[in-house]
Every structure is written in structure tokens, then in C-alpha cells.
N, C-alpha and C positions, 0 to 999 in steps of 0.2 A: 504494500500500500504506500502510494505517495503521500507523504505527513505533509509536505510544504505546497500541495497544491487543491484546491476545492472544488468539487465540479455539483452542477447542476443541470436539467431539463425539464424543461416542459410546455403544452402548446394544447390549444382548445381548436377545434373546429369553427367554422363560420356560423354567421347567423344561430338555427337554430338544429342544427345539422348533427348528428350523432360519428358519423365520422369523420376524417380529416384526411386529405389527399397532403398532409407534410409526414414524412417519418423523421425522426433524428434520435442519437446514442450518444454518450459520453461514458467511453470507457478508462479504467487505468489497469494496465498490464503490468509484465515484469519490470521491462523497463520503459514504455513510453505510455501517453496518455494520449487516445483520440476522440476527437468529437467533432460531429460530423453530423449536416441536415439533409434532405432531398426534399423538394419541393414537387408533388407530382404534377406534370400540366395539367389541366383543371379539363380543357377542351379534347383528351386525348382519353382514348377508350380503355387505357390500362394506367395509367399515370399514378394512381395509388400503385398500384403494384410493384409498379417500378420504382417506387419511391421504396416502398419496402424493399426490395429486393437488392438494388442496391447499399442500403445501410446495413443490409443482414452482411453481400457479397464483402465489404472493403473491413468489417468487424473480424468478419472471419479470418480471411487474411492477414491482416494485419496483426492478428494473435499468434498465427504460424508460419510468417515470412520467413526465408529463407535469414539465417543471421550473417552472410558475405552482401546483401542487400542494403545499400543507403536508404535513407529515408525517400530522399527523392523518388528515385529508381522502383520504390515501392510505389510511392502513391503514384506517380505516370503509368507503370506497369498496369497497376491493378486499375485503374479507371478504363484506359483504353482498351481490358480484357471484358471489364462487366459494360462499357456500349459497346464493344462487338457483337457480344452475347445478346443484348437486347433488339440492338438491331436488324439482327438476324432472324430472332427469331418473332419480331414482328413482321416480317417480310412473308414469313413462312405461316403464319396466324391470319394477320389483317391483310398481307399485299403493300401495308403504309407503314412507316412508321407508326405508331400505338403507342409501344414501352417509353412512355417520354416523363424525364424527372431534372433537372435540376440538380445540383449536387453541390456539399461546401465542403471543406470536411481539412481538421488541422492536428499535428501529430507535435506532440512535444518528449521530443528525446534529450533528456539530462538538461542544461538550460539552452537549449536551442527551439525555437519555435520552425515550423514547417507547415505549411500549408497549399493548398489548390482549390480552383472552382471552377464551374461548367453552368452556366447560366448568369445569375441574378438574383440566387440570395447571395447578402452580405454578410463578411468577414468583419468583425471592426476589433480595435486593440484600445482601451482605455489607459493612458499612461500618464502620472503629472499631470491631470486632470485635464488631460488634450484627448477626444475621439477620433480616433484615426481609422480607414477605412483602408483593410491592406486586401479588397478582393480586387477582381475586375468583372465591369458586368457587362455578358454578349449577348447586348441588343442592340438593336436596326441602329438607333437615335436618341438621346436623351429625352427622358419622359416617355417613352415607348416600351410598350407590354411585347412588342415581339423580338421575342429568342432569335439569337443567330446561331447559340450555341444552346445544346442541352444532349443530356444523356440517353444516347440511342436514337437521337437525329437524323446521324451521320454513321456513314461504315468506318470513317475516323473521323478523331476528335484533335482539338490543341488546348487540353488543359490548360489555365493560367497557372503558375506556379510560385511561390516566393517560401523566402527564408530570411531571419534573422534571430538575435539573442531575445530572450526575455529575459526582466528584470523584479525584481520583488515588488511587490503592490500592484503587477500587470493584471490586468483584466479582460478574457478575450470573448468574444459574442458574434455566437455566430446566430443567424434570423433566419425567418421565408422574409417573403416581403411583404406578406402580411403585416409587421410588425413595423417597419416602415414608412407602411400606406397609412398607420396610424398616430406614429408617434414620431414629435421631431428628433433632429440631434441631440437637443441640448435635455430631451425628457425621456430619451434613450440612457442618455450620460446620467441622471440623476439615479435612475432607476436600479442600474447596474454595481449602484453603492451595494444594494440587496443580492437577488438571485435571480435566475428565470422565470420560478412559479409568480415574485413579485410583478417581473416585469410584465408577463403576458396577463395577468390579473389586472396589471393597470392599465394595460391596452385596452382590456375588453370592459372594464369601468366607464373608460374614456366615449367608449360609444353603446355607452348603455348596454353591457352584454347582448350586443346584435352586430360581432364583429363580419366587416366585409368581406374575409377573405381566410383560410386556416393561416390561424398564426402559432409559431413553433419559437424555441430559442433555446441553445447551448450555452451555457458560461460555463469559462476556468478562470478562477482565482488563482496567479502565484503569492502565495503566503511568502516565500522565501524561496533563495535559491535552492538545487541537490546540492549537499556536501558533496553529495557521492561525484556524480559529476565536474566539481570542481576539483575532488582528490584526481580524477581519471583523468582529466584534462591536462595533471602537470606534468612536464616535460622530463621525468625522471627514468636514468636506467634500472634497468633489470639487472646487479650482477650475476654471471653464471657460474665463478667458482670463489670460492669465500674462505680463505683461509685460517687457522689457528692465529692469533697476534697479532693480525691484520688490525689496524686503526681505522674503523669510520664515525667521520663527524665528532671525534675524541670519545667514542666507545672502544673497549677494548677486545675485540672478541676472544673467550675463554676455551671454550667446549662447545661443539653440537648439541643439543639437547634431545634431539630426534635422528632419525636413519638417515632421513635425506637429506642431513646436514642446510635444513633450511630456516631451523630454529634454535638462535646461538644463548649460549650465558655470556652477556657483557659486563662488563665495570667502567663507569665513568667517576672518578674522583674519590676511588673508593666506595663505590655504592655499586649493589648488583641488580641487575637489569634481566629483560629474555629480551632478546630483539628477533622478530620476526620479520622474513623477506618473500616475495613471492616465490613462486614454481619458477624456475628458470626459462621454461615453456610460456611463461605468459608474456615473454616479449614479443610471440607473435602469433599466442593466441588472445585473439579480445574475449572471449568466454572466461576464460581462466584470471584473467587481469580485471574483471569485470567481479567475478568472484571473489579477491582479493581484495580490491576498496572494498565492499561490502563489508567482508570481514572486519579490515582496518575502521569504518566506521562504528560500524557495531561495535569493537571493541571501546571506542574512544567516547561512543554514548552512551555506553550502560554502568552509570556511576550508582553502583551499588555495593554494599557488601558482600554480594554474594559472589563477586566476581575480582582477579584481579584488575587493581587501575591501570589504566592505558594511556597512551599520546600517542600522537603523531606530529612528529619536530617539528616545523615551522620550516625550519631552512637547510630540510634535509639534502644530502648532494644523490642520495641512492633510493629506490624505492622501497621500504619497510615499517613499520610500526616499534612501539617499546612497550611493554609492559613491566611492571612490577615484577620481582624475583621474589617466589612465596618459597621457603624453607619448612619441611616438614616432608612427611611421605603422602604415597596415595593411597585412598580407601584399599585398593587392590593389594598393595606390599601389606598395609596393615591386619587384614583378615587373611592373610596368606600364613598372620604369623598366628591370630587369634580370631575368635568371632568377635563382633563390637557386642560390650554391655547392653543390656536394655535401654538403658537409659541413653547411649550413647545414640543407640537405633534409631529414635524417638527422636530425638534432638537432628538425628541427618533427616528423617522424615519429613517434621517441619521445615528443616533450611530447604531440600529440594522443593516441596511443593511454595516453599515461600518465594524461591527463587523461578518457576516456572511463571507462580504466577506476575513477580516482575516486567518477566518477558511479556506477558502478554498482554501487557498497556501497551507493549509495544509493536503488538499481531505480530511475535516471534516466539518459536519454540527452542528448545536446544538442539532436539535430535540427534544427541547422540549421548544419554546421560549414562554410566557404567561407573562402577569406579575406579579406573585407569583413569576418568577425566573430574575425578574428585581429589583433593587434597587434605590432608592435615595436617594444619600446621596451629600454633599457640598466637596468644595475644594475653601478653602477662601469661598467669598461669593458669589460664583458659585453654581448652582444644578448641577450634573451632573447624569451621570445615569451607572452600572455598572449590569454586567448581570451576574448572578451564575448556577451553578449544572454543573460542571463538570462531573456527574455522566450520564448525558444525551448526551455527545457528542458523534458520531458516525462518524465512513468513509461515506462519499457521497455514495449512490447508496450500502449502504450494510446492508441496512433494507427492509423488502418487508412487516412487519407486521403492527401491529396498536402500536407501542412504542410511549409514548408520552403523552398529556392528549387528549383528544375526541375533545374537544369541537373548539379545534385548527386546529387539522388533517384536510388536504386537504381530499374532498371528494375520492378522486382516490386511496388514503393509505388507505381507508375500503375496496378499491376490491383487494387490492397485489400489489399498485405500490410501486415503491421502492424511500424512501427517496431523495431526489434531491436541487435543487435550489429552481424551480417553487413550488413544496411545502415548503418550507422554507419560501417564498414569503408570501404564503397562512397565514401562522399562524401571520407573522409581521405582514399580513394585518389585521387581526381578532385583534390582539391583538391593532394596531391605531384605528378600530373599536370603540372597550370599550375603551378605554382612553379618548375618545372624546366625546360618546356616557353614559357610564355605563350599556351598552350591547353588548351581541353576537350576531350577523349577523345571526345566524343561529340557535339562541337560542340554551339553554345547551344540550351536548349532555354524555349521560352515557356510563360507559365502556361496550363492548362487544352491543352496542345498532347497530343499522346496521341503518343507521338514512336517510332519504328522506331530500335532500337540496332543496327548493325551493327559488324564487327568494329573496335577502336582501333588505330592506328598504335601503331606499337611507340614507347618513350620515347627508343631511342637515333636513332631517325631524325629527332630535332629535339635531340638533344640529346650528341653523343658522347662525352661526362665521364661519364656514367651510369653508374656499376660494373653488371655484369650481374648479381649479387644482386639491387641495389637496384632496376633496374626489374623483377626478376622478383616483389618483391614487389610494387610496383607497378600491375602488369598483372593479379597475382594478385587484389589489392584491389578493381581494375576491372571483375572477371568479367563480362559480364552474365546467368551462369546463374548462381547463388547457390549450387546444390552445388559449384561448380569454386572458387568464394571464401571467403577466410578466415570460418569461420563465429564465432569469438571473439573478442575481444581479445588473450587468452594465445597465439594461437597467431604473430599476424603479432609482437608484442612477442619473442618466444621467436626468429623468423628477424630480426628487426633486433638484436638483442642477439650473434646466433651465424650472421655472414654465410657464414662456413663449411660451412654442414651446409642452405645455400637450394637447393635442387632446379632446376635447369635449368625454365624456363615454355616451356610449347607452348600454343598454340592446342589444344582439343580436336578441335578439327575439322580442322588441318594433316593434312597428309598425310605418311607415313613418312617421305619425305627431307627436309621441312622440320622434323621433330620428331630424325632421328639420321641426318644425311648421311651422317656416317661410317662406320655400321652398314651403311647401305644401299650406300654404294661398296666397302665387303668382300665384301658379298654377294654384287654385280657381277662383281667383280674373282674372287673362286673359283669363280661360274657359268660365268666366261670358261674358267681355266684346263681348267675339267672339259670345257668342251665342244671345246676346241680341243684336247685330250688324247684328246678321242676320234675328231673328224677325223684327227687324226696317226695315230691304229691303224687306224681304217678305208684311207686311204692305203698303211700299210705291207703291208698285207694283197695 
């Protein structure tokens, strides 16, 4: 999700008309935001249509364009594929042209703005409270309703095209001309302090809700620039071999900290550091370097306890980040040597879920919680616990693959479910499992293995300190059916906070006298009496 950018839409039919011959979208992807109108001709026998059809064809695309693809190159491409398309197959339909729409439509990748049109809705940019009109409109003659240019007109088209920066408090508005036909410049420019649903509400005010014409409208707010984009933007190398001793920017480098020698121990002035640098590969992959400021961002925004602190230098001469140098071991060497206390359990419990739910003020999960990416280290004579790998954090719901390690991954991420809460849940649960334990619930499982979950050992069969809350939430966390598992953060924080009020856990699938013995030996025990109650009459008889 883009934090620094706002989008809105919305648009009423004419007069008293239930439908509207405009479509428009305003979407934000991974990395860009589109929004986009079609105005369908009004006199043309398919012009809604085409006005949908168009806004569905350039959405779609645009979510799975090739990534060797500019911006440009996309939006030229894909317009003059979807009027080919229309005009062809009005020819084959009507004999005429029919499919006929209008088109506006503006892509913002990092802080660059991009846009095109094909008609006569208007583009406009409010900036420094000047309304500037960045479309072009192909008609005959000023003041003239007829198109020179429109989508599926023509067997070809000449988009108008343009490009430039955006800057913080921009405001972009795209319209039909419905919107136009009612409202001046300067009560366009007022309006736009709000939103779209403002705007077209005050059009249709303006003329007594009996607007002439379908009026539609797009706005994006830039809040602020992307960091991220300005991180990508700098002109920084890649180094590809990194030596022991080697000096950068007066850090010292120490040791490797990892295999691939791309995550060092430094010292600067006596103080120790981790300096992280990208893949060597991302100097000429943009995927990969694209994944790296991410990282580096994320690292440098999530000023929490729960994580180490981070920067990114100012006037670095190489591309990397710094973080804090945490001393202590990881969950993983520590229960290698013992299981954690109860209370120790308890304590990790709340920091994960306390720490997930961090993230997700931020619509990020970690995806990849184990503990090889947990630490222990002291603060005074406290343990506390601190969790690493920035390099694994993700937006909620924007994985659908197996990222991560096996042995964690909720069962339902090996069929295409997409990263979430409830999986998140899954792996803190696996991971209080072995802490407690020095095992997996589900035993190891290998990459690319397509693994069969059968039912987990219960936690107090390896473990008898276990309070029966605590593995009940546990077992809970462990589900491998995802309805039977905490589906939120709120809810397992709410039973670790109030061990009180935790529900007894069963197996769904137990059978009555494993899920209430003592229910069922009641039941027993007065079938009994009833029936030997009635032997004894039949006898007396």
C-alpha cells in the first residue's frame, strides 16, 4: 500500500438515468498507482461497453506488464492493442464503428507522474494552488462536441502522451466532461481541497440533481514523496567483493555474519554495527535492487522495540544500510541447549504477537518468524528478546507463494494462500512449539516438499510444566485447518493477557470422550442406573 499517496472515485449518471455511459478505477499496485476514466460516446451503440471494457482491459494489464516494460511503452502499447481490438470487432458486429469511449488514464511510478488521452476528458494537476490542464483534447475546434480522436475510431490511434515529476501536496483529477460542462476552473480548484465523491456531489447540487451529462472523477493526493523511490533513484554502486579490513565511509569491516558474505560486523569509533549491502546481482537486476530499498526502508521505519534500530547514512559513497549490533544468542542456539521456562514462553509469546501486531499498522507481516531470526540478548539484567531479517518483511496478503522457511509455513501457503495474520499465527505457534518442546509439531519439513500435516502431539507430552491454557493456545495457533485457528492477532493476545477465560482445546475431530470424559461417564453412569432400575421391576414382577 502507498502511505504517501490518496486516491478517490466517483460519478452519478445524468439526469434521472440509472446508468452511466463513464467507467473509471483508481488502483495502487506493487509499485505504481493508476487511475484512469472512459467516457463512453453517448450516440454510439456500444459506448458503455466500451467504456467498461477498456478500464477492465488497461487495469489488467497494467497489474501484469511485462517488468523490462517502461511506463510509456506500457501505456502506448496497451491502448493501441485494446482500439484494435474494439475496432475490429465493431466492424465484424455493427459494419461501423460502435465500440467508441474516450479514454484518460495516469500511472505514477515512484515520484514520476505519466500519463495519456484519446478524446476529451480532462487530465488536470493542482499545484501551488495553480490548475493546470496536462491533457490534450481531439476535437474538430474549440467549443466542439466532435471527437477527432476516440477509442476504436480508428484501426490506429496517436495517443497524446506526457511525463513529469510530482511533488508533495500535488493533486491530480482526472473528469468526463460532464464535470466540466458544469463546473468552472476556479470551482473545480476549490473542490479538489476534498475528494471526488465531494466534487461530483457538488456538480450535481449545482444543477439541482438533474445533471446534463454522466459525470465521473479520479483524484490522487500526493501526501508526500516515496522514500523508497528517492532511496532507488541514488546514484550508488553495488560493491561485488567486500573484503575483511576493508574501510567504508570509516566503518571497519570485521567478519561476515552470513554465507554470502553480504552481511558484515563493523566498528566505527569503537562501537559495533551489522552493515548490510545488497545481492551483488542487483546491479543489474531492478527486481532485486527494488527489493533491497524496501528492505532498507522498512528497516529505517520500524522504530520499535521489537526490532533492531537502523539508518541509512546520508552520504553514503556504496549502497547499504546499518543497523545496531544486538549481542546475545538466538532462540534456536538457546533451546538447542534447553527448552525456555514457562514463563520465558509467555513472555516470547506476547513480544511476537506484540511485535506482528506492530507491523500491521503498517499492512506488513514478517514472514519469516523461526527462531534463527529471534535473538536474546539482556538490557540491565533483563533477557529480552528482539527479532531480525528485515529482508523477510512483506505487505499482508501480497504473497500467495511458499517464501519463508517450510517447516513454519501454515499448511494452506503450500496450496496458494496468501500470506495473512492466521498464518502468521501458524508459525509463532510452531515456533512456542520448539521452544518449549525442542521440536516441530509437524516435524521438519524440506523446500519444494508438498508435505501431508497430520494430527501434533499434544505440548504436555514432551513437556509437563505446560499450564493447560498455555498449550491450549498453542495447539490452537497450530490448527492445520485455518477456520479452527486464531484468525487475528487480537484475539490469541486477548487469551495470553486473560489465561482465565482460554476454552479447554479438543481436536475437532476427537471423539466425545476425548473432548468431555466426564460428560460422557455421567451419561454412562445414569444409563446404568435406568437400566438396572428396570431389571429390578421386571424381576419384582
Amino acid at each position: 500500500m502507498r502511505e504517501n499517496i490518496k486516491i478517490s472515485a466517483f460519478g452519478l449518471a445524468k439526469g434521472k438515468e440509472l446508468l452511466s455511459d463513464d467507467s473509471y478505477a483508481v488502483r495502487i499496485f506493487d509499485d505504481i498507482v493508476v487511475g484512469i476514466i472512459c467516457d463512453g460516446v453517448g450516440s454510439a451503440q456500444a459506448g458503455r461497453e466500451a467504456a467498461n471494457r477498456v478500464v477492465s482491459y488497461m487495469l489488467n494489464n497494467f497489474k501484469s506488464r511485462p517488468s523490462s516494460w517502461s511506463i510509456e511503452k506500457s501505456l502506448l502499447t496497451f491502448i493501441k492493442n485494446i482500439n484494435e481490438i474494439l475496432y475490429k470487432e465493431s466492424i465484424l458486429e455493427f459494419e461501423r464503428p460502435e465500440f467508441l469511449t474516450t479514454l484518460s488514464i495516469v500511472v505514477i511510478e515512484g515520484n514520476r507522474l505519466y500519463g495519456a488521452n484519446v478524446g476529451d476528458s480532462p487530465i488536470y494537476l493542482l499545484r501551488d494552488g495553480k490548475l493546470q490542464k496536462l491533457s490534450f483534447d481531439h476535437i474538430l475546434e474549440k467549443g466542439s462536441n466532435i471527437l477527432t480522436q476516440a477509442i476504436g475510431m480508428n484501426e490506429s490511434i496517436e495517443p497524446y502522451f506526457f511525463e513529469n515529476f510530482i511533488q508533495p501536496k500535488d493533486k491530480i483529477l482526472l473528469c468526463s466532461d460532464g464535470v466540466t460542462s458544469v463546473l468552472s476552473n476556479e470551482e473545480i480548484k476549490d473542490k479538489l481541497k476534498f475528494d471526488a465523491n465531494s466534487l461530483i456531489k457538488f456538480a450535481s447540487k449545482k444543477v439541482k440533481d438533474n445533471l446534463p451529462d454522466d459525470t465521473s472523477a479520479v483524484m490522487i493526493e500526493i501526501k508526500e514523496l516515496d522514500v523508497r523511490a528517492q532511496l532507488k533513484q541514488q546514484n550508488l554502486p553495488i560493491p561485488q567483493n567486500i573484503k575483511k579490513d576493508e574501510i567504508i565511509d570509516g566503518y571497519r569491516l570485521i567478519k561476515p555474519l552470513i554465507q554470502n558474505k553480504r552481511t558484515w560486523l563493523v566498528e566505527k569509533k569503537g562501537v559495533r554495527y551489522v552493515m548490510k549491502f545488497p545481492p551483488a546481482e542487483a546491479a543489474q537486476d531492478k527486481k532485486l535492487l527494488d527489493l533491497f530499498v524496501q528492505e532498507a526502508w522498512n528497516a529505517k521505519r520500524l522504530k520499535a522495540g521489537f526490532f533492531p534500530k537502523a539508518v541509512i547514512p546520508k552520504n553514503r559513497s556504496l549502497r547499504y544500510y546499518v543497523m545496531e549490533y544486538i549481542e546475545g544468542e538466538t532462540l534456536k542456539q538457546r533451546v538447542a541447549k534447553r527448552n525456555l521456562h514457562i514463563e520465558e514462553a509467555i513472555t516470547l509469546a506476547k513480544f511476537l504477537i506484540g511485535a506482528s501486531n506492530y507491523l500491521l499498522k503498517y499492512n506488513l507481516v514478517h514472514g519469516d518468524i523461526k527462531p534463527e531470526n529471534i535473538i536474546i540478548t539482556k538490557r540491565g539484567d533483563k533477557e529480552i528478546f528482539k527479532l531480525v531479517d528485515f529482508g523477510s518483511i512483506v505487505e499482508i496478503f501480497s504473497l500467495t507463494n511458499r517464501a519463508g522457511t517450510p517447516s513454519y509455513l501454515a499448511p494452506e501457503r503450500f496450496k496458494g494462500s496468501s500470506i495473512n495474520e492466521s498464518t502468521e499465527i501458524f508459525a509463532i505457534g510452531v515456533t512456542l512449539y520448539e521452544a518449549l518442546t525442542q521440536k516441530l509439531p509437524y516435524g521438519e519439513i524440506e523446500p519444494f516438499q508438498n508435505p501431508t500435516f497430520k494430527k501434533a502431539k499434544r505440548v504436555k507430552e514432551f513437556n509437563r510444566a505446560v499450564p493447560q491454557w498455555f498449550e491450549t493456545i498453542i495447539l490452537r495457533a497450530i490448527e492445520i485447518d485455518p477456520s479452527n485457528r486464531y484468525q487475528h492477532y487480537s484475539e490469541m493476545d486477548f487469551e495470553l493477557n486473560n489465561p482465565e477465560k482460554v476454552k479447554p482445546y479438543f481436536d475437532p475431530n476427537a471423539t466425545l470422550l476425548e473432548k468431555d470424559p466426564v460428560k460422557v461417564y455421567k451419561s454412562a453412569f445414569i444409563v446404568s442406573l435406568i437400566v438396572n432400575f428396570i431389571l429390578i421391576m421386571l424381576l419384582l414382577k
